[in-house]
C-alpha positions in Angstrom: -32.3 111.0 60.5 -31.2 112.8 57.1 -33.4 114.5 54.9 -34.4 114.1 51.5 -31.9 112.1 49.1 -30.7 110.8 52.6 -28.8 107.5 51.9 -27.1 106.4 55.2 -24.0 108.0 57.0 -23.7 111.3 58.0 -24.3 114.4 55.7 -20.9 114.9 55.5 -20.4 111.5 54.0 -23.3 112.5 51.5 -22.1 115.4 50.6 -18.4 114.2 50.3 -19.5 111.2 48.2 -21.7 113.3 46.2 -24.7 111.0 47.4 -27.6 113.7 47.0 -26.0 116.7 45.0 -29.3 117.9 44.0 -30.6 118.9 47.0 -28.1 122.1 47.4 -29.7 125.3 46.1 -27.5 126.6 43.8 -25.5 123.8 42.7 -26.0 121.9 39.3 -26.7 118.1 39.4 -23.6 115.7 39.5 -23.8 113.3 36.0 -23.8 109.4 37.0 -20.5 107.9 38.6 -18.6 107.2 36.5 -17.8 103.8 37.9 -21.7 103.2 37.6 -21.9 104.4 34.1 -19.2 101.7 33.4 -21.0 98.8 34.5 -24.7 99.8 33.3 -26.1 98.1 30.5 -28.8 98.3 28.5 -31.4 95.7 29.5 -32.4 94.9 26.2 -29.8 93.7 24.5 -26.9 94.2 27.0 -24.7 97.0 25.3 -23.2 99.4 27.3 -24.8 102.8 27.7 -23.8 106.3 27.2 -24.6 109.3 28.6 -26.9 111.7 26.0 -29.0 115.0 26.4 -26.5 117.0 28.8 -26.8 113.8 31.0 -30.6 113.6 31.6 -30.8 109.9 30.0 -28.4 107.3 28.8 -28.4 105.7 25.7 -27.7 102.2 24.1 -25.6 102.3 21.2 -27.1 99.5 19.3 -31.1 99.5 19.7 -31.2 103.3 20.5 -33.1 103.4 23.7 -32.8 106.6 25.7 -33.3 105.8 29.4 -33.9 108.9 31.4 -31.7 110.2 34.6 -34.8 110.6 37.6 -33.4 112.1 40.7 -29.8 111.5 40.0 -31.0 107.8 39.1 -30.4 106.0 35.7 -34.4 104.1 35.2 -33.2 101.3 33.5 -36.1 99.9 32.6 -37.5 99.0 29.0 -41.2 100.4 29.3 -39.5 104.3 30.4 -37.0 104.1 27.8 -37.7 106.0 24.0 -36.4 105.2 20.9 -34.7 107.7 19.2 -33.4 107.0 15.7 -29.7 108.4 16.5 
């Protein structure tokens, strides 16, 4: 079945959907959906996040966690976030 970053479908449904876009050589890394970036929180104190850092993390506005991007995939979780202090 598909390769690496392979999520179900074909690979032109990956590709298409933007699924694995950083597994073409040559092509920079898609930022978070949009629609995902809506409806991600932070799980601390459940402010929405924003993206930071040329969209390698995302960060809560009110306790200033930065949650990193791994693989295309927001790590929500509180023990690989930082703090930064803006």
């Amino acid at each position: 079945m598909g390769g690496p970053g392979w999520v179900g479908g074909t690979d032109r449904d990956a590709t298409e959907n933007g699924c694995y876009s950083s597994d073409f050589e040559g092509e920079s890394p898609v930022p978070v959906d949009a629609e995902l970036l809506q409806i991600l929180a932070c799980p601390s104190c459940k402010t929405p996040v924003t993206l930071v850092k040329n969209g390698t993390g995302l960060k809560c506005g009110q306790c200033h966690r930065v949650f990193p991007i791994k693989d295309d995939i927001p790590v929500m979780l509180l023990d690989e976030a930082t703090v930064e202090a803006d």
